[in-house]
C-alpha positions as CSV (number, residue, x, y, z in Angstrom):
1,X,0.0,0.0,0.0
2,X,1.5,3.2,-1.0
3,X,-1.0,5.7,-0.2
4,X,-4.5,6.3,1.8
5,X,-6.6,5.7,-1.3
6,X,-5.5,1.7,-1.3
7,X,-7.1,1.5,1.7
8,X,-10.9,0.6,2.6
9,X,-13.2,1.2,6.2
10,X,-16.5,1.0,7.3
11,X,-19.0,3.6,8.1
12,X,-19.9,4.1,11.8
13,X,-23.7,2.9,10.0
14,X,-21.8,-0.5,8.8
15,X,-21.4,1.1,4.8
16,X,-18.5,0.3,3.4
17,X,-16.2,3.4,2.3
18,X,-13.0,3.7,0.3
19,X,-10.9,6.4,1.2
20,X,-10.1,6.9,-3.0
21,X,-13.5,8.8,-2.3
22,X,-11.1,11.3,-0.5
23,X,-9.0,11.4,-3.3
24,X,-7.4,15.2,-3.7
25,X,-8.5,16.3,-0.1
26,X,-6.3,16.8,2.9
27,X,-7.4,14.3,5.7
28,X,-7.4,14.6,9.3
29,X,-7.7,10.7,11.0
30,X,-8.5,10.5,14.5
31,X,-8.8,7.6,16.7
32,X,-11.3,8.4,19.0
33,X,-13.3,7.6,22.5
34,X,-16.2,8.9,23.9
35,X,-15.1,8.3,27.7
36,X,-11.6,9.6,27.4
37,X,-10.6,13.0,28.8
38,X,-9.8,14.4,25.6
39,X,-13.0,13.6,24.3
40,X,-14.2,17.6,24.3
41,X,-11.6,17.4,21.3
42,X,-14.9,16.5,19.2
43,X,-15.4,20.3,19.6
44,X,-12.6,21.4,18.3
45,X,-12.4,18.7,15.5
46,X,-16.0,19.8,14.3
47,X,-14.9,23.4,14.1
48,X,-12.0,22.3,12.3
49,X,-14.1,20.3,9.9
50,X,-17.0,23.2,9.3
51,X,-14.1,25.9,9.0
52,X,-12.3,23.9,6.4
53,X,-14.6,21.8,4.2
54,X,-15.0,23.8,1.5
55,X,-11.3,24.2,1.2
56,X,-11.2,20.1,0.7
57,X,-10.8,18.8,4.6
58,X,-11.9,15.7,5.5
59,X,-11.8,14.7,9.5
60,X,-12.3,11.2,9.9
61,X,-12.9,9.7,13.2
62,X,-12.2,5.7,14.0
63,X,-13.1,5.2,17.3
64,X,-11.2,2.7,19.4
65,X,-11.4,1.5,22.6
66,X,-8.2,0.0,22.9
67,X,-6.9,2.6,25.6
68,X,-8.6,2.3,29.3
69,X,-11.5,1.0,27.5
70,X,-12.5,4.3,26.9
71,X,-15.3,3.4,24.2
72,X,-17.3,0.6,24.6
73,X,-20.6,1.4,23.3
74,X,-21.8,0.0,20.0
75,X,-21.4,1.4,16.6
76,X,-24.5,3.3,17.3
77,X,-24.0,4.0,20.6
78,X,-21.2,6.1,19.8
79,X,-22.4,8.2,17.0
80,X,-25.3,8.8,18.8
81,X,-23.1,10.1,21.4
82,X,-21.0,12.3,18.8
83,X,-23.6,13.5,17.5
84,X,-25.9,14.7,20.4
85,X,-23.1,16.0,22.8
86,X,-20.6,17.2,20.2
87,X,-22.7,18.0,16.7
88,X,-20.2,15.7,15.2
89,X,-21.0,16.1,11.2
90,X,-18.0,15.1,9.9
91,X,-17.8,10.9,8.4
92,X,-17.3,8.9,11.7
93,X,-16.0,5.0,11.2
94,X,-16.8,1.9,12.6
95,X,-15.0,1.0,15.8
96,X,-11.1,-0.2,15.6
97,X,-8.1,-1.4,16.7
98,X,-5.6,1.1,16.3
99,X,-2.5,-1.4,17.8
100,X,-1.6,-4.7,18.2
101,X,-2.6,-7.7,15.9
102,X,-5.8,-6.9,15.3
103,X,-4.9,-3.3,14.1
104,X,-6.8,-1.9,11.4
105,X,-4.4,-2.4,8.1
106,X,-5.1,1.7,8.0
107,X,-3.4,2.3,11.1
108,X,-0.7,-0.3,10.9
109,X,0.0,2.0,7.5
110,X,-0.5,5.3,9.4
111,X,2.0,4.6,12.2
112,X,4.6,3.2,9.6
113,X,4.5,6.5,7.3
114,X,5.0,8.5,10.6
115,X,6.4,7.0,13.9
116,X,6.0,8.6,17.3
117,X,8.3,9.6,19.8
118,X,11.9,7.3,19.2
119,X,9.7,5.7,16.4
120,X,7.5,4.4,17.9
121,X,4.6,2.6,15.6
122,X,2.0,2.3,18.4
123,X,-0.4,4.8,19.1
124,X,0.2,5.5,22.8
125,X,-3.8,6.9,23.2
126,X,-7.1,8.3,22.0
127,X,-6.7,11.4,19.8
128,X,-3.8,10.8,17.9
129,X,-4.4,12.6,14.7
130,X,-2.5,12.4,10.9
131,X,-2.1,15.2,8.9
132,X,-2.7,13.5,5.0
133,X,-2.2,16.2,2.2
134,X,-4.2,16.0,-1.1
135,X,-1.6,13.3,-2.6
136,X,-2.4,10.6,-0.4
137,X,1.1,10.8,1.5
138,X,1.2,10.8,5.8
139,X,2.6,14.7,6.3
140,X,1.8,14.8,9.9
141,X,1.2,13.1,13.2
142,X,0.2,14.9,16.2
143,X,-0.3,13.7,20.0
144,X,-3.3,14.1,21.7
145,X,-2.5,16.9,23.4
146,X,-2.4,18.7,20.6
147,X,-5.7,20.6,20.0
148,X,-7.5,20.9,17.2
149,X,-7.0,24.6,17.0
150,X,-3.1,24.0,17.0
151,X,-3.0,22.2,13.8
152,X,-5.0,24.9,12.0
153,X,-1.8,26.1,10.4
154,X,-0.7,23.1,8.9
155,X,-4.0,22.3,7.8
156,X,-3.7,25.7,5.9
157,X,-0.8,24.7,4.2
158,X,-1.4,21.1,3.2
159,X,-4.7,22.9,1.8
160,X,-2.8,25.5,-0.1
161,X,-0.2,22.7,-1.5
């Protein structure tokens, strides 16, 4: 696999998507949880979405509740949740693993392209985002302590590239 679009997911509603429909945006992938303390991020990551959608954004949200079993609900169960507490329009995705053998092949792609800390491949929590410009290509990854708002600027730029 050589860039997002070879890879395949499935709608928080059980539809299957291909992310080639994203072809030519810049993405924003998020593993989420709804029981997490970072969770208000859905705030930020909605304004994020609404402020840059016309420009070609695209936040996608896989929750996971690998971390302090932070999301258990169903598939329904958390949309419903995104949806009523945070206004969460923006393409949610079925729940995932994000490490370990059961990894979705997305993620074990994602943390390859761009290691953490030391290199790290594993996701160390929920809200680990990755920046992916309009070519398909991993430009980014950020912790999850980095807010929303702080990635604006890069956002800009993959936009403008």
């Amino acid at each position: 696999m050589s860039t997002i679009y070879d890879f395949e997911a499935q709608r928080i509603d059980g539809q299957p998507a291909t992310l080639a429909d994203y072809r030519g945006k810049v993405l924003l992938i998020v593993n989420t949880a709804s029981q997490c303390g970072f969770t208000p991020q859905f705030a930020g990551l909605e304004a994020l979405h609404k402020q840059y959608a016309e420009q070609g954004l695209v936040v996608l949200g896989f929750p996971s509740n690998q971390f302090g079993s932070q999301d258990p609900g169903s598939n329904e169960e958390i949309g419903a949740f995104c949806t009523k507490n945070y206004g969460v329009s923006f393409p949610m995705m079925e729940k995932v693993d994000v490490n370990g053998a059961n990894a979705a092949p997305l993620y074990r792609w994602l943390t390859k392209e761009k290691p953490g800390l030391l290199g790290s491949t594993a996701i160390k929590w929920n809200f680990t985002k990755f920046l992916v410009g309009r070519d398909g290509q991993v430009l980014k990854r950020y912790a999850p302590l980095d807010t929303p708002a702080s990635m604006a600027k890069d956002i800009e730029a993959a936009l403008a590239a």
